[in-house]
HTML snippet that shows the backbone in 3Dmol.js (N, CA, C, O; Angstrom):
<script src="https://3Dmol.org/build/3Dmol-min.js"></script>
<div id="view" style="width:600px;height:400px;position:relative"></div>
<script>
const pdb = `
ATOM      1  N   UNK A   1      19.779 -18.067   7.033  1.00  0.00           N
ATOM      2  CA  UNK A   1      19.574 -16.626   7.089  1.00  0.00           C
ATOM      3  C   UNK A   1      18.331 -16.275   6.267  1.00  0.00           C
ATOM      4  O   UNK A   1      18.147 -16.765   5.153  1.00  0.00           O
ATOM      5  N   UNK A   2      17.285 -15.214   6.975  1.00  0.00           N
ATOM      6  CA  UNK A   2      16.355 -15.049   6.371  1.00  0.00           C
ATOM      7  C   UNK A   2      16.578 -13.963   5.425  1.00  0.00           C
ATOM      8  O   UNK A   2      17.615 -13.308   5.540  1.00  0.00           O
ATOM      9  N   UNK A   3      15.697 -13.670   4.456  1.00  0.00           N
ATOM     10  CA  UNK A   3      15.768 -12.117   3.254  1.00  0.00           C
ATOM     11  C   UNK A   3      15.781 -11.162   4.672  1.00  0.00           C
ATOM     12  O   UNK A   3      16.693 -10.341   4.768  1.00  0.00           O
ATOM     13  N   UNK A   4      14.931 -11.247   5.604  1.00  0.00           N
ATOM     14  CA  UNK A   4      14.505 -10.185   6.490  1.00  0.00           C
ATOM     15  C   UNK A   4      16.005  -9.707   7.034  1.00  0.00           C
ATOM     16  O   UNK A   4      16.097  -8.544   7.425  1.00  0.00           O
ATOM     17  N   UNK A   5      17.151 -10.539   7.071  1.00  0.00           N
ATOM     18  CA  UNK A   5      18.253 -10.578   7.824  1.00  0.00           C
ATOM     19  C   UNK A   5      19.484  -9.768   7.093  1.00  0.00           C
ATOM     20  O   UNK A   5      20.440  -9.242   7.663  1.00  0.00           O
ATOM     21  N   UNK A   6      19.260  -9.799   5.933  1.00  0.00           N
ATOM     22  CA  UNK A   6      20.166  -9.090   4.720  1.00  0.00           C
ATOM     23  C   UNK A   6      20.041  -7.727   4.422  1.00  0.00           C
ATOM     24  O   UNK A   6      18.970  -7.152   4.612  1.00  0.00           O
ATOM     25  N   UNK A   7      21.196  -7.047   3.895  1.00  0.00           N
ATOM     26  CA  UNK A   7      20.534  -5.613   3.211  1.00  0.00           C
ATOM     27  C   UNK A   7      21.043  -4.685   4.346  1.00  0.00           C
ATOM     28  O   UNK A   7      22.199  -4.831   4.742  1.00  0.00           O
ATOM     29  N   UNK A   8      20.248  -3.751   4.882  1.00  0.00           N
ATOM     30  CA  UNK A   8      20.139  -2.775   5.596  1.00  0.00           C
ATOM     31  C   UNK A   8      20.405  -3.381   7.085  1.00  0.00           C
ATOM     32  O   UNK A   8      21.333  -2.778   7.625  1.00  0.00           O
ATOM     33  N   UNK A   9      19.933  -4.249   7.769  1.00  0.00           N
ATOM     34  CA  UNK A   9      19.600  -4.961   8.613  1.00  0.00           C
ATOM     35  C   UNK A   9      20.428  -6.208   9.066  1.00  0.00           C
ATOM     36  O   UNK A   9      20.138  -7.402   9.140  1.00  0.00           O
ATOM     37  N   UNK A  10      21.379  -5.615   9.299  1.00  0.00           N
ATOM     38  CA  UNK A  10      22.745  -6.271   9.142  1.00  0.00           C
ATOM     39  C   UNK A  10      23.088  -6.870  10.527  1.00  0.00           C
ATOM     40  O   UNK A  10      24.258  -7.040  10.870  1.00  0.00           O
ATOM     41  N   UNK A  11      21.773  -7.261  11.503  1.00  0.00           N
ATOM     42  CA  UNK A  11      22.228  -7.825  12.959  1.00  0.00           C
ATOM     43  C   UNK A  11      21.606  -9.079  13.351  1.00  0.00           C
ATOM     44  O   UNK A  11      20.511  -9.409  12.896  1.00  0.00           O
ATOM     45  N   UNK A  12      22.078  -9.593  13.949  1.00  0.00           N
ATOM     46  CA  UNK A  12      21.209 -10.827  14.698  1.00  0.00           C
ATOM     47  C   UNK A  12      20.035 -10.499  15.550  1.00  0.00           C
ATOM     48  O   UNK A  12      20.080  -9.888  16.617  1.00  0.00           O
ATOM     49  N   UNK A  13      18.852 -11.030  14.887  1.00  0.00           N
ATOM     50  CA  UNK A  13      17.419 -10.828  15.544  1.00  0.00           C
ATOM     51  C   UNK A  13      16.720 -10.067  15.214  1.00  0.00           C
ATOM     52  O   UNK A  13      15.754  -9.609  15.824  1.00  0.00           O
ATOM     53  N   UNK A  14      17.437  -9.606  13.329  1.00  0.00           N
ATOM     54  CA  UNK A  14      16.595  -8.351  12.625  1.00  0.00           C
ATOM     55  C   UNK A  14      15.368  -9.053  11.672  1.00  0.00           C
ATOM     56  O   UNK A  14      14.587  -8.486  10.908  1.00  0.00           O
ATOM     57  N   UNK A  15      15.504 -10.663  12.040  1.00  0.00           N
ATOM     58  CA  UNK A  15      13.546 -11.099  11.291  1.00  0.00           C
ATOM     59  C   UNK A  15      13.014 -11.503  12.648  1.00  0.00           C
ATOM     60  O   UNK A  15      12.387 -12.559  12.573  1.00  0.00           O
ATOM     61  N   UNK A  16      13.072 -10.964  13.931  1.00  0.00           N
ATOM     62  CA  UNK A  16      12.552 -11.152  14.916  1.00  0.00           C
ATOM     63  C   UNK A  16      11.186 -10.234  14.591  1.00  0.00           C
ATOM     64  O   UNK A  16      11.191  -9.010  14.464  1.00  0.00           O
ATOM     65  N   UNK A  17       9.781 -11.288  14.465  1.00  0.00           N
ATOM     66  CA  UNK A  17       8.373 -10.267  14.694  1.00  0.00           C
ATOM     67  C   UNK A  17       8.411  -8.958  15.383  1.00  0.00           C
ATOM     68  O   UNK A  17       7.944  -8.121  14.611  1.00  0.00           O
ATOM     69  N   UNK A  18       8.644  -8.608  16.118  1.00  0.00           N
ATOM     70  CA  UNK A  18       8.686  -7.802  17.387  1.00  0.00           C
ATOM     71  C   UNK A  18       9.697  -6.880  16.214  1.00  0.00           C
ATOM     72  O   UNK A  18       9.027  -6.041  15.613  1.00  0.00           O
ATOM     73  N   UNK A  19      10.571  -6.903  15.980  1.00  0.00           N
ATOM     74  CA  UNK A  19      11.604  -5.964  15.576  1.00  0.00           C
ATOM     75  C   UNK A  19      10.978  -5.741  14.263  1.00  0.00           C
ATOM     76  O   UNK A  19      11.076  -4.531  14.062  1.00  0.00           O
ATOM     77  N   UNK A  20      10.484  -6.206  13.435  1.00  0.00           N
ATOM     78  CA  UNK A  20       9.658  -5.866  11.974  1.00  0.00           C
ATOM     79  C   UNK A  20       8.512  -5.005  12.578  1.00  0.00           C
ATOM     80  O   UNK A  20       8.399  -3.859  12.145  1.00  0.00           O
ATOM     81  N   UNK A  21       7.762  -5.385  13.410  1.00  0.00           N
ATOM     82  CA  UNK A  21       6.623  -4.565  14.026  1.00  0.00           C
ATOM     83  C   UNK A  21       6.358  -3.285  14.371  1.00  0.00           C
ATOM     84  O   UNK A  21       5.382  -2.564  14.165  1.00  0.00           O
ATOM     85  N   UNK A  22       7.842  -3.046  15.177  1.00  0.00           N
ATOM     86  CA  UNK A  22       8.216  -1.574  15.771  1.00  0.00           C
ATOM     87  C   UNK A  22       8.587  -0.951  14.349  1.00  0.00           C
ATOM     88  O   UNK A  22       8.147   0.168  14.083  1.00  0.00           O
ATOM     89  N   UNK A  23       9.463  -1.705  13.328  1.00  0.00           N
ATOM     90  CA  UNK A  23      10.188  -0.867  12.395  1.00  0.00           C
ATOM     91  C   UNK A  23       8.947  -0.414  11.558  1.00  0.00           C
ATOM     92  O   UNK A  23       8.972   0.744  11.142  1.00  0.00           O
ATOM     93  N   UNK A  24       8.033  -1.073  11.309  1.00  0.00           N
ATOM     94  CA  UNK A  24       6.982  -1.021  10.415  1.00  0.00           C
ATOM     95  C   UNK A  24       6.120   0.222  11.125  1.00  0.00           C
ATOM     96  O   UNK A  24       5.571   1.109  10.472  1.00  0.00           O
ATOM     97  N   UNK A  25       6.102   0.125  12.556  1.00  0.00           N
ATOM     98  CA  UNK A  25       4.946   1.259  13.142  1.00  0.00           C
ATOM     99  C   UNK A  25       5.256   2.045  13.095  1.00  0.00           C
ATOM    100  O   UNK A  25       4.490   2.991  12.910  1.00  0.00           O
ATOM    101  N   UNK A  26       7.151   2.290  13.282  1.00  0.00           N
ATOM    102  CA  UNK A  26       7.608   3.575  13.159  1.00  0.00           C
ATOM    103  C   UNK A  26       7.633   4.529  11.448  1.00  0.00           C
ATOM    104  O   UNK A  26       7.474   5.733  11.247  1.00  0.00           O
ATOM    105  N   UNK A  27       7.781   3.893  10.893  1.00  0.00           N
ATOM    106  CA  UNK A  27       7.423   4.109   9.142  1.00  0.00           C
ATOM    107  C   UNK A  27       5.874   4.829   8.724  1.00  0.00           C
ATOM    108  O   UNK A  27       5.255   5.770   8.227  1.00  0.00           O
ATOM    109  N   UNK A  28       5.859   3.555   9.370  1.00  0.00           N
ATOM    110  CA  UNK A  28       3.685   4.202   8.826  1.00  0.00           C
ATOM    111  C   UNK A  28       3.197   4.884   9.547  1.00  0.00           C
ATOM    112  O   UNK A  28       2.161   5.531   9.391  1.00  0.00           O
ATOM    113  N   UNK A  29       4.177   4.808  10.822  1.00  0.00           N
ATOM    114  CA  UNK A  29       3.674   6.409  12.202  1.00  0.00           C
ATOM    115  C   UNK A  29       4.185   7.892  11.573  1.00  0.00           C
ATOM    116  O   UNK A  29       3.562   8.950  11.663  1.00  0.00           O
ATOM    117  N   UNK A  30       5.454   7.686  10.929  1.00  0.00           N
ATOM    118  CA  UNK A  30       5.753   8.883  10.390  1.00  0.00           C
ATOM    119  C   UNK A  30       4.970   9.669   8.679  1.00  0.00           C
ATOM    120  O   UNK A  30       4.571  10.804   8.418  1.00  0.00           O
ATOM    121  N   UNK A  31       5.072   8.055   7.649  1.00  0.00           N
ATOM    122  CA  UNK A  31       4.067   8.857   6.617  1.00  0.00           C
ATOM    123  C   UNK A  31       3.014   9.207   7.097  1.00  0.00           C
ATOM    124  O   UNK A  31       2.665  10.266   6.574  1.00  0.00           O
ATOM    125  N   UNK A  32       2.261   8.829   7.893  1.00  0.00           N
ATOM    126  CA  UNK A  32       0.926   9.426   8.788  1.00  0.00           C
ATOM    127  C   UNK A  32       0.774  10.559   9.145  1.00  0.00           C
ATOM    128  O   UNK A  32      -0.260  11.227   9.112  1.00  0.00           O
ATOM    129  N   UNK A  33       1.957  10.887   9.564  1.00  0.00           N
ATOM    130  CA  UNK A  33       2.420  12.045  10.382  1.00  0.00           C
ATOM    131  C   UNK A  33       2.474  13.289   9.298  1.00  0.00           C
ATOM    132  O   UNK A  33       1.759  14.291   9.309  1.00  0.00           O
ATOM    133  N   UNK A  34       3.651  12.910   8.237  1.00  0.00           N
ATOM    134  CA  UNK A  34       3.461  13.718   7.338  1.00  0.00           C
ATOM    135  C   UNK A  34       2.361  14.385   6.153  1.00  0.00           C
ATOM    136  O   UNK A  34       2.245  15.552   5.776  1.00  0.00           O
ATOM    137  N   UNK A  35       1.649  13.194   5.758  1.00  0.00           N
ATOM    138  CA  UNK A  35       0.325  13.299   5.700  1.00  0.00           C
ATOM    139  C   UNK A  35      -0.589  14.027   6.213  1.00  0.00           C
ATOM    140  O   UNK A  35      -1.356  14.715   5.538  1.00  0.00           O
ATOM    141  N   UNK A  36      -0.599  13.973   7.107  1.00  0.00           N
ATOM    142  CA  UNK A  36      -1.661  14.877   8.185  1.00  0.00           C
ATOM    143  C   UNK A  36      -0.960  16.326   8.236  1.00  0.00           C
ATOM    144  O   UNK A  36      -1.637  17.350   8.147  1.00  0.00           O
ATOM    145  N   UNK A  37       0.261  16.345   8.367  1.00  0.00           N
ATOM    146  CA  UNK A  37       0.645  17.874   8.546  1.00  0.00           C
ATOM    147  C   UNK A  37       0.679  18.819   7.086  1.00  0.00           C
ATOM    148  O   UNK A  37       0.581  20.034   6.915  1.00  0.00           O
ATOM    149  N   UNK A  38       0.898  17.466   5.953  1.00  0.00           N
ATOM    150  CA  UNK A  38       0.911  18.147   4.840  1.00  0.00           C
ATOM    151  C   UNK A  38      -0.624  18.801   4.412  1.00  0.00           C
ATOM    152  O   UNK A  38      -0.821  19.876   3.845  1.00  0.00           O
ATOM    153  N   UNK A  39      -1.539  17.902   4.824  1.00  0.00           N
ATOM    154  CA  UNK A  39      -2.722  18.268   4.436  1.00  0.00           C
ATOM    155  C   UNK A  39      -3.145  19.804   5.225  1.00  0.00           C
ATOM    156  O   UNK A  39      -3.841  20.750   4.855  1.00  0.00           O
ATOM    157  N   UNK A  40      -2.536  19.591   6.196  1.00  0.00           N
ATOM    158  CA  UNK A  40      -3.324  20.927   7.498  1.00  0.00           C
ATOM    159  C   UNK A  40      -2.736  22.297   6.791  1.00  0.00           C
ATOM    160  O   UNK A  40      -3.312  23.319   6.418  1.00  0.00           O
ATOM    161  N   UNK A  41      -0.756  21.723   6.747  1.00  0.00           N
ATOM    162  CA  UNK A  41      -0.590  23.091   6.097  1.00  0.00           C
ATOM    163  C   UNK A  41      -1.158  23.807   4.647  1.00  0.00           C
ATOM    164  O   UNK A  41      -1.396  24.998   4.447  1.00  0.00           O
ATOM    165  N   UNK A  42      -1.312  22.448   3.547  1.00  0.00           N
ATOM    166  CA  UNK A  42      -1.908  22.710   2.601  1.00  0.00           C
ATOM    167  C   UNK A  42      -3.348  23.646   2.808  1.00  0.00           C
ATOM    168  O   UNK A  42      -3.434  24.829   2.481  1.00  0.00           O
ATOM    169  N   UNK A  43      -4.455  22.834   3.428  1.00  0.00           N
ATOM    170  CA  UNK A  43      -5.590  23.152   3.304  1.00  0.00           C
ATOM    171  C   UNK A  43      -6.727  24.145   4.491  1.00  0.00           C
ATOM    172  O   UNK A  43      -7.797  24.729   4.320  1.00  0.00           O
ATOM    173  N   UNK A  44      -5.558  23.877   6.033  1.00  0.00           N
ATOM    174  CA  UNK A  44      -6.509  24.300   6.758  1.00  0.00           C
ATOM    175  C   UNK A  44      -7.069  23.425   7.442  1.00  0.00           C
ATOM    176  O   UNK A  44      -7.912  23.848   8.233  1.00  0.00           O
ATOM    177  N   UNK A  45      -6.861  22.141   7.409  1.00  0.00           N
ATOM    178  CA  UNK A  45      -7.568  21.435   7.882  1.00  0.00           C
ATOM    179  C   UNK A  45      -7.936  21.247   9.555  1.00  0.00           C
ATOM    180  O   UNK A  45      -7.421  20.274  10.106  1.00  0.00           O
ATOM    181  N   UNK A  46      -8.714  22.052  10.284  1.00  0.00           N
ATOM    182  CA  UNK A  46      -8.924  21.422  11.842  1.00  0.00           C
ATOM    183  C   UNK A  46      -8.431  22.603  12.222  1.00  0.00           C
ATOM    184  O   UNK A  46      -8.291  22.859  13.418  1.00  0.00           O
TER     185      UNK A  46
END
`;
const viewer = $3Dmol.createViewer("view");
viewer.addModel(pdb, "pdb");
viewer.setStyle({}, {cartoon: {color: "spectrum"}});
viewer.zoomTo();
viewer.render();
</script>
């Protein structure tokens, strides 16, 4: 069993590349997200 497999991630095929990939894009798609909206509402931006 990998570290990737423990914890939160409690299924078979949760250190599958592909499944770290999506989880990771979806994460850094959303601080992105928030980021950008925080800045617009903050500042105006665009």
């Amino acid at each position: 069993m990998t570290d990737l497999n423990r914890g939160i991630m409690k299924f078979d095929g949760a250190d599958k590349p592909i499944i770290v990939a999506i989880s990771a894009f979806l994460v850094l798609g959303s601080i992105t997200a928030l980021v950008i909206w925080a800045l617009r509402s903050a500042y105006v931006v665009g």
